[in-house]
C-alpha positions as CSV (number, residue, x, y, z in Angstrom):
1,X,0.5,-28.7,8.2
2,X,-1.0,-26.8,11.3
3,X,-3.6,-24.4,10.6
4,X,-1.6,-22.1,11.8
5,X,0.8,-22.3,8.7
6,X,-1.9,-21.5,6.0
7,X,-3.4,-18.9,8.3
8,X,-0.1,-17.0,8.1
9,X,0.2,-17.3,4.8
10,X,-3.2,-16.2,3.9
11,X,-2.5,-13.1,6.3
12,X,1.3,-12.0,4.7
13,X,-0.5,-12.2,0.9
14,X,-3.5,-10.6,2.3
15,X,-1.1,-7.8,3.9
16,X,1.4,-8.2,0.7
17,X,-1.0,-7.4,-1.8
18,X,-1.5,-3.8,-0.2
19,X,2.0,-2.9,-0.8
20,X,1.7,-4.7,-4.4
21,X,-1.9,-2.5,-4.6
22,X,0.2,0.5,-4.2
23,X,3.4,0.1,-6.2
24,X,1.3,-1.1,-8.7
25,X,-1.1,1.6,-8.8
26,X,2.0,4.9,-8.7
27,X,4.3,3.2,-10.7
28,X,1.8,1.4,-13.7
29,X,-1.6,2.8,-13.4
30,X,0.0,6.2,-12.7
31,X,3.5,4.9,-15.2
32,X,2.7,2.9,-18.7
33,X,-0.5,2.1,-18.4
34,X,-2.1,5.4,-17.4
35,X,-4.2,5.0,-20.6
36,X,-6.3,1.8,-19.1
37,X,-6.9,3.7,-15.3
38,X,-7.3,8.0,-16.7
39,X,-10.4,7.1,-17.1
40,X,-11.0,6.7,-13.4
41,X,-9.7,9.8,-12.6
42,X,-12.6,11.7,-14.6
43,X,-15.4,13.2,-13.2
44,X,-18.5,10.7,-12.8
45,X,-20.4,13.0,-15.2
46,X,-17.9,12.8,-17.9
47,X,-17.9,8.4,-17.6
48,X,-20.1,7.1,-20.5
49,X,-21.4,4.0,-18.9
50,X,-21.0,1.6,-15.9
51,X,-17.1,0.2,-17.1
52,X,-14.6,1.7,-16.7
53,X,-10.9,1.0,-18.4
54,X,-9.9,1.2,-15.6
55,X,-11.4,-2.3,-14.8
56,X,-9.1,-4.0,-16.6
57,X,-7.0,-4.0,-13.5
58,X,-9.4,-6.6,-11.8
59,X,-7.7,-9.2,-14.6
60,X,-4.2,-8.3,-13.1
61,X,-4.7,-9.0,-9.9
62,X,-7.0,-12.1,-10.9
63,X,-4.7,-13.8,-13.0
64,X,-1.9,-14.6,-10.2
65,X,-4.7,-15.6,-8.1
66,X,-6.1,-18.1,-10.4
67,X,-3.0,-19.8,-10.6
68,X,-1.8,-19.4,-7.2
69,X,-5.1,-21.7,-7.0
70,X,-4.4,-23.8,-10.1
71,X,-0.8,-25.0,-8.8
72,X,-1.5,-24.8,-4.8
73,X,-4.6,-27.5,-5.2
74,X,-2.4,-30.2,-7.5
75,X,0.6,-31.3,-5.2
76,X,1.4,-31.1,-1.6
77,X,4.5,-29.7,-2.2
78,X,3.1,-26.2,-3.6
79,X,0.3,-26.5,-1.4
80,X,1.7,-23.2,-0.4
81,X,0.4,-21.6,-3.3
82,X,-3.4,-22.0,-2.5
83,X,-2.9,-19.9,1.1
84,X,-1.5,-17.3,-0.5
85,X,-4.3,-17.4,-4.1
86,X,-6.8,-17.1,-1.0
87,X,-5.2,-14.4,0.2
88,X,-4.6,-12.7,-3.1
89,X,-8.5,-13.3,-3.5
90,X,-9.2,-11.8,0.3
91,X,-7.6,-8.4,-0.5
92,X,-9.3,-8.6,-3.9
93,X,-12.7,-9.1,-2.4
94,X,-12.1,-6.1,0.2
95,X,-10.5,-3.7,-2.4
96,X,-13.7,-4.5,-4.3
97,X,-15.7,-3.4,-1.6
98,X,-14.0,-0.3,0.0
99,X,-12.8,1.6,-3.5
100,X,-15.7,0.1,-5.4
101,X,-18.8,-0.1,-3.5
102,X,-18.1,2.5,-0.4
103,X,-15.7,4.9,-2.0
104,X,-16.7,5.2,-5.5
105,X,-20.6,4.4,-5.0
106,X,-20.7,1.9,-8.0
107,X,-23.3,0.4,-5.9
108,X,-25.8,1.7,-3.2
109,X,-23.9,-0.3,-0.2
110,X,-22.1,0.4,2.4
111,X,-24.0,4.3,2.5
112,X,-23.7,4.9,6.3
113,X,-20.4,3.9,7.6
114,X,-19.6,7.0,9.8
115,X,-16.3,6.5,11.7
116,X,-12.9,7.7,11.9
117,X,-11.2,4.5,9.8
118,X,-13.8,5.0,6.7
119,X,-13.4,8.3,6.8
120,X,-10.1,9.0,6.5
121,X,-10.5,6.4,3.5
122,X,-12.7,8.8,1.8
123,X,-10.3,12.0,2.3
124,X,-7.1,9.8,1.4
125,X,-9.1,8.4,-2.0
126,X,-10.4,11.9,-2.1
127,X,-6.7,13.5,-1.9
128,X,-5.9,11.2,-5.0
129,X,-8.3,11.9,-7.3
130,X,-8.1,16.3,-6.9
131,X,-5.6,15.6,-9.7
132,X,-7.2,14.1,-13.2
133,X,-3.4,13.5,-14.3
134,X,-0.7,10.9,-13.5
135,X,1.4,13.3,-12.2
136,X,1.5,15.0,-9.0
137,X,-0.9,12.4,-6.9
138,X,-1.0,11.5,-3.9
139,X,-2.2,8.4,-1.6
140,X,-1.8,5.4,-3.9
141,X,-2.9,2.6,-1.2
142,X,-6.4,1.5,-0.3
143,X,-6.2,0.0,3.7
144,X,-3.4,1.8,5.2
145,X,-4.0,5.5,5.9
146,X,-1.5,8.1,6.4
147,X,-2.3,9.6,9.4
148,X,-2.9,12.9,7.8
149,X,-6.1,12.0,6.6
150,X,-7.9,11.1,9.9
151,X,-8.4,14.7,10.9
152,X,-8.7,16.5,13.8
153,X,-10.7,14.4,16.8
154,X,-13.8,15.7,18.3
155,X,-12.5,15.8,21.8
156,X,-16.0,15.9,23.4
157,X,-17.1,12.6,22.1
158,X,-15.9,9.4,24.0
């Protein structure tokens, strides 16, 4: 197998898991399960430690990673599986680090990102959490930004 093969692979979970981030996120965090992620839609004053239920999700998205690992490392013939557990774990790491560390501040990284990109992130994320119910949100994806949310440019800067 090239390395192109697993390189693709790795890229179409990476880019896959933003769509599954998504449905996942309107249709069970914001469906059935809107009792494990309310929590994250409170006010930071109102949280009662560093966990939130919310959290919980981190497990969800683990678990077909893990085994994406499990079975892609023991034959050749699901070999498959392993490109697309890394990739699973890729999106994981950066959704870990854009909604946890830069957007939600959980920890004191990432403080002076100033560009158009990260800060259309922030309005977007920002635009989903003016509601503290399941209802009515808006914005459910973490990498792609609607347009919407970049703002107006500053002409004068190059």
């Amino acid at each position: 197998m090239s390395f192109l093969v697993p390189l693709m692979l790795i890229l179409a979970a990476f880019l896959g898991m933003e769509f599954m981030a998504w449905f996942t996120h309107k249709y069970v965090m914001h469906g059935f399960l809107w009792s494990w992620h309310e929590d994250h839609h409170k006010p930071h004053h109102e949280k009662k430690g560093f966990w939130e239920k919310n959290d919980r999700f981190f497990l969800v998205f683990a678990v077909p990673s893990f085994f994406c690992y499990l079975l892609g490392s023991l034959l050749e013939e699901t070999r498959f599986l392993l490109y697309i557990g890394i990739g699973i774990s890729i999106y994981g790491i950066c959704y870990f680090l854009v909604h946890d560390v830069y957007i939600h501040r959980r920890f004191d990284w990432f403080t002076h990102l100033d560009n158009r990109y990260s800060k259309a992130i922030l309005r977007a994320h920002g635009a989903h959490h003016a509601k503290q119910t399941k209802e009515d949100c808006e914005s459910f994806g973490m990498l792609f930004v609607n347009k919407k949310y970049y703002g107006n440019r500053d002409k004068t800067k190059s």
